[in-house]
C-alpha positions in Angstrom: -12.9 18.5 45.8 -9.6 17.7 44.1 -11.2 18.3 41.1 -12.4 21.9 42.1 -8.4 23.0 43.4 -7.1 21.5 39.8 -9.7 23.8 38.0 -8.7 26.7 40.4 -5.0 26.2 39.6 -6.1 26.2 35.8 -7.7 29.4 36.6 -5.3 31.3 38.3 -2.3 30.1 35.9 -4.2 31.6 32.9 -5.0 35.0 34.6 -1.2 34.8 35.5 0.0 34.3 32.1 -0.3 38.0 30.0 -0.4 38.0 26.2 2.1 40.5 26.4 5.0 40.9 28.5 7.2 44.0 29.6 9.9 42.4 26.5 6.8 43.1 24.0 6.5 46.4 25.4 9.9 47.5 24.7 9.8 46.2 21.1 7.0 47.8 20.8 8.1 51.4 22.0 11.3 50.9 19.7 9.2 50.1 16.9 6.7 52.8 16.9 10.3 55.2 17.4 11.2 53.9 13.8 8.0 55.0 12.4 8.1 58.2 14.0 11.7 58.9 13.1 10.7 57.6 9.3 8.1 59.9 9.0 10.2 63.1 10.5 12.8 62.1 7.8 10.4 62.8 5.1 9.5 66.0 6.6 10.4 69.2 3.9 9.5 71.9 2.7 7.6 71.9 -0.4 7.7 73.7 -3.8 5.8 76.4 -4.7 4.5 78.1 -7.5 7.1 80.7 -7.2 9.8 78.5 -7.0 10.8 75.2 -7.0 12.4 73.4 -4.2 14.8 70.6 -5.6 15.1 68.9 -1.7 11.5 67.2 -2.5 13.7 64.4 -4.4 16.4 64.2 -2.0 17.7 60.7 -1.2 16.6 61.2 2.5 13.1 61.9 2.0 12.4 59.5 -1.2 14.4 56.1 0.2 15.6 56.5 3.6 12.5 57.6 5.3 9.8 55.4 4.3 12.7 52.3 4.1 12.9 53.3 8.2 9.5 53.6 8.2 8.6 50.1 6.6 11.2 48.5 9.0 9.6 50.3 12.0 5.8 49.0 10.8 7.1 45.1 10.1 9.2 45.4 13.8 5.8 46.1 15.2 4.3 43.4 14.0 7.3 40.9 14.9 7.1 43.0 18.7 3.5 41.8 19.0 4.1 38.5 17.9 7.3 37.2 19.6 7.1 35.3 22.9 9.3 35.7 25.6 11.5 32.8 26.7 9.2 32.1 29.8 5.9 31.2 27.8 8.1 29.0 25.5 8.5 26.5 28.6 
């Protein structure tokens, strides 16, 4: 019988206990903002054969767009990964 309330505890504590938490969820959201505002940074207009469009090797759309990018993609990974301070304990 003891036995039996010691596995239902087990039970119930692990069905508590979420991968990820509401602080993983926010991470997450500001991470996939980065990506999203990364890409839109890159956004242009292109050059055609009539003209060419010197804006396609502007410093916003060569460096700090897919550096914004990059940092939004590894912050998603770090958002998935981190634990919050309650599953440390």
């Amino acid at each position: 019988m003891e036995s039996k309330k010691k596995n239902d505890a087990i039970e119930r504590e692990s069905f508590d206990r979420k991968p990820l938490t509401r602080t993983n969820f926010i991470a997450m959201a500001v991470s996939a903002a980065l990506i999203i505002l990364g890409f839109v940074l890159m956004l242009g207009g292109s050059t055609s054969e009539t003209g060419f469009n010197p804006d396609i090797f502007s410093t916003r759309r060569i460096v700090v767009g897919p550096a914004i990018a990059f940092i939004g993609f590894v912050a998603m990974a770090i958002a998935i990964i981190i634990r919050s301070k309650k599953d440390k304990e």
